[in-house]
MISESE-100563 format. One record per residue (C-alpha): residue number from 1; x, y, z; residue in one letter. Coordinates in steps of 0.1 Angstrom, whole numbers, padded with zeros to 4 digits. Example, Ala and Ser with C-alpha at 12.3 -4.5 7.8 and 13.67 -1.06 7.14 Angstrom:
2
+------+-------+-------+-------+------+
: resi :    px :    py :    pz : resn :
+------+-------+-------+-------+------+
:    1 :  0123 : -0045 :  0078 :    A :
:    2 :  0137 : -0011 :  0071 :    S :
+------+-------+-------+-------+------+
end
This chain:
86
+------+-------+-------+-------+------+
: resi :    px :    py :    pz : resn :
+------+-------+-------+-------+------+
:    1 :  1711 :  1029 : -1370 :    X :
:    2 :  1684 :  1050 : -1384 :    X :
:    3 :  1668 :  1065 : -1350 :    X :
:    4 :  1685 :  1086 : -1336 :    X :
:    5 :  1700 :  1095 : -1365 :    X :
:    6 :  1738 :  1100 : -1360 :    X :
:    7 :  1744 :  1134 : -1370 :    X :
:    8 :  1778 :  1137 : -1350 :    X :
:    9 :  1792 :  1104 : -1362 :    X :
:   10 :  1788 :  1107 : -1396 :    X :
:   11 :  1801 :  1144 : -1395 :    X :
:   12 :  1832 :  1132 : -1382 :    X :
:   13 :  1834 :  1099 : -1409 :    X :
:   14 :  1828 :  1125 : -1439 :    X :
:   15 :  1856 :  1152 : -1424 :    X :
:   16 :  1883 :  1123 : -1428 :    X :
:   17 :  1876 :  1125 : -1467 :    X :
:   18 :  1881 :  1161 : -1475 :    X :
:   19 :  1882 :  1155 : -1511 :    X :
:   20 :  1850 :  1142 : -1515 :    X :
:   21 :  1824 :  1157 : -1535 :    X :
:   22 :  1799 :  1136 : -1538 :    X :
:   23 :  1780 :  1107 : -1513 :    X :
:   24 :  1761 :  1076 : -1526 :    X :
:   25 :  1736 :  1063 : -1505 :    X :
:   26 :  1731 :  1026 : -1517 :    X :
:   27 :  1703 :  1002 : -1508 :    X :
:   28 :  1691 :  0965 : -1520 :    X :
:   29 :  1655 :  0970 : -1517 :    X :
:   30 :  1632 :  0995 : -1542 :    X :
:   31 :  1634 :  1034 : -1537 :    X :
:   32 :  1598 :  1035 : -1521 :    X :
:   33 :  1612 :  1001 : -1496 :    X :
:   34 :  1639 :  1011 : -1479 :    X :
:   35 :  1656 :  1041 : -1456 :    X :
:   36 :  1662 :  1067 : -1485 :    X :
:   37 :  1633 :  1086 : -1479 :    X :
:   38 :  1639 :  1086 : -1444 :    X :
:   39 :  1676 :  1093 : -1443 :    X :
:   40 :  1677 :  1117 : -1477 :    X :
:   41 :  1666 :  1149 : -1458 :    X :
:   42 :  1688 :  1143 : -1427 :    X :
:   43 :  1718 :  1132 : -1448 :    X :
:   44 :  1715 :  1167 : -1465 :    X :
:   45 :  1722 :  1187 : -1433 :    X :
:   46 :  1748 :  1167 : -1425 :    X :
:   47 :  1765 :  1171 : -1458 :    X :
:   48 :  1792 :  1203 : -1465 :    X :
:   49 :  1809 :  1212 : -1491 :    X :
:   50 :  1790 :  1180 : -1512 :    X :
:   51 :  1764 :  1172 : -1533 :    X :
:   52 :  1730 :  1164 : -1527 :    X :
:   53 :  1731 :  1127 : -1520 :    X :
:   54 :  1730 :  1103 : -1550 :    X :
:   55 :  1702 :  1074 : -1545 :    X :
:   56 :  1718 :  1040 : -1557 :    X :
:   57 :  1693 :  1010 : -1556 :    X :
:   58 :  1665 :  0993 : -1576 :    X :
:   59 :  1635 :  1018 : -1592 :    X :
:   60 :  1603 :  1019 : -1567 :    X :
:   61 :  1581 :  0991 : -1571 :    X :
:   62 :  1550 :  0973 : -1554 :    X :
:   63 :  1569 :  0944 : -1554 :    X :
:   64 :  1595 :  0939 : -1530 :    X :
:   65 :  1612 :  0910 : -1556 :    X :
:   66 :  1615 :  0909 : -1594 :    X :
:   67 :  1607 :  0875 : -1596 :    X :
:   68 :  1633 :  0868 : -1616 :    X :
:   69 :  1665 :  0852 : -1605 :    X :
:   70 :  1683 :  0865 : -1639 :    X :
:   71 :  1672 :  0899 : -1636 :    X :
:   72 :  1678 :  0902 : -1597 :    X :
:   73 :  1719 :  0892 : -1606 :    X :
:   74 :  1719 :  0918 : -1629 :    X :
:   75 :  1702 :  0945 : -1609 :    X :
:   76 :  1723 :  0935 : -1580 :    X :
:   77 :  1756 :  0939 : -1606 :    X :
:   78 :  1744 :  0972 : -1616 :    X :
:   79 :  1743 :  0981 : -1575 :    X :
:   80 :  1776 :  0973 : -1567 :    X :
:   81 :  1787 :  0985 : -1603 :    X :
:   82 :  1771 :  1020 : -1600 :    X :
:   83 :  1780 :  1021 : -1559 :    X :
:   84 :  1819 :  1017 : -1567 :    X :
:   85 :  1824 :  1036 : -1594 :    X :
:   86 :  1854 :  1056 : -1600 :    X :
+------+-------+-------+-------+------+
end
């Protein structure tokens, strides 16, 4: 849930990792589609003692689909690849 933003919950889910340094925010559609650039500034207040959030999903784009099915597998690989990494 975007609105309202959970500020309180997800202080209290980022407090039971105190060895984390940094947070990956990770989204199928294109940078200019989804939530980042509404969540981005909000996630930054609720972040302490971490980096600025790390943006994880496809490069912004008119389109919403590559139009390839080839190149969508590998873009989705490269998500979950780059999301989960150690």
């Amino acid at each position: 849930q975007f609105y309202p933003f959970p500020d309180k919950a997800l202080r209290e889910i980022i407090a039971t990792y105190p060895n984390a340094n940094e947070l990956f925010w990770t989204q199928e559609e294109a940078k200019n589609m989804g939530g980042w650039f509404f969540v981005q500034p909000r996630l930054f207040k609720v972040l302490v003692g971490t980096e600025w959030p790390i943006f994880v999903g496809r490069a912004a784009s008119a389109s919403p689909a590559t139009g390839s099915y080839t190149i969508h597998n590998l873009e989705q690989k490269l998500l979950v690849d780059e999301s989960l990494r150690p």
